[in-house]
C-alpha positions in Angstrom: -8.3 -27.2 28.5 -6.3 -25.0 30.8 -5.8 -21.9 28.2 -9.9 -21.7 28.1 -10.4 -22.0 31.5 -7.7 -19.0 31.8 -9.3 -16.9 29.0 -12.8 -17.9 28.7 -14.1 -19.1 25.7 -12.5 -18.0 22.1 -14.0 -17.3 19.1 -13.0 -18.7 16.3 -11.0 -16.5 13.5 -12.5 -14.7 10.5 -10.3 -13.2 8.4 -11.3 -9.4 7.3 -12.7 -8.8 3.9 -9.9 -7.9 1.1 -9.5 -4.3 0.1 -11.2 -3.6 -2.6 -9.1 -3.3 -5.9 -9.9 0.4 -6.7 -9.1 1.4 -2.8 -6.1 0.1 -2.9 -4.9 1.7 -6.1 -6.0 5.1 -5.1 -4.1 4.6 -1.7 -1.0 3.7 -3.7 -1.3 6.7 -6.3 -2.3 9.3 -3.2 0.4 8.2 -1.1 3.2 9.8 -2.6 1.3 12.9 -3.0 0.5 12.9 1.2 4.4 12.8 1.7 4.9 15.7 -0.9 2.3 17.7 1.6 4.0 16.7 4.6 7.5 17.5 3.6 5.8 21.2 1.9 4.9 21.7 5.7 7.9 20.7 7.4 10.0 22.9 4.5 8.2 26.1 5.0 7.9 25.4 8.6 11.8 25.4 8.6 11.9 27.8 6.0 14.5 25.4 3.5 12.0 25.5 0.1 15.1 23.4 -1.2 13.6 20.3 0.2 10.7 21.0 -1.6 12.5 19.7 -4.7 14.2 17.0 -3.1 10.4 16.1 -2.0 9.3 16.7 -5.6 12.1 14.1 -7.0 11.0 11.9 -3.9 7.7 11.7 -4.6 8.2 11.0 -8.5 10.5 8.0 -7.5 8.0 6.4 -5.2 5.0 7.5 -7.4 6.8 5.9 -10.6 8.1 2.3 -7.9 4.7 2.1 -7.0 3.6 1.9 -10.4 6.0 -0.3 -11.1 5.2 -2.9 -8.2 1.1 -2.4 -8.8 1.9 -3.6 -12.9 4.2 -6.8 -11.8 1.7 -7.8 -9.6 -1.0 -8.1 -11.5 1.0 -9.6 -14.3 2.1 -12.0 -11.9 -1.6 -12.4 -10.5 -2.9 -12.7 -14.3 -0.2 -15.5 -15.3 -1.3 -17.8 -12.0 -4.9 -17.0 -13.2 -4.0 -18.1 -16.3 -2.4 -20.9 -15.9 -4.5 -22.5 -13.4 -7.6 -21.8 -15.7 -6.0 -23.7 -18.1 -5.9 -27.3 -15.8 -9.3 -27.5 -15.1 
């Protein structure tokens, strides 16, 4: 073929492993915290502590969303587990 004569040969795709389930929940649960410490920085660093509670409420909202998204999912995960479990 003319594309593997251009580029050689190409190996074939392999997907990366999944993210383990426990990695993934911390990442989601320390997120919101890593943008509570960067917008601590940029607040002192432009010396306007009121943004500090605007990063506080920020952080609560996306904490709580989060939260939120992580339960749906695995409700909606659990249901298709269910319900293919239950045809075979």
């Amino acid at each position: 073929m003319d594309s593997e004569r251009r580029l050689g040969p190409v190996e074939p795709f392999t997907p990366l492993r999944p993210v383990p389930r426990r990695r993934m929940i911390v990442r989601v649960v320390v997120a919101p915290f890593l943008w509570l410490a960067a917008l601590l920085i940029v607040a002192i660093t432009v010396r306007r502590t009121d943004a500090i509670g605007i990063g506080m409420l920020i952080t609560a909202g996306t904490l709580v969303l989060s939260m939120l998204v992580l339960v749906l999912l695995r409700a909606g995960r659990e249901r298709e587990r269910r319900r293919y479990a239950s045809r075979r």
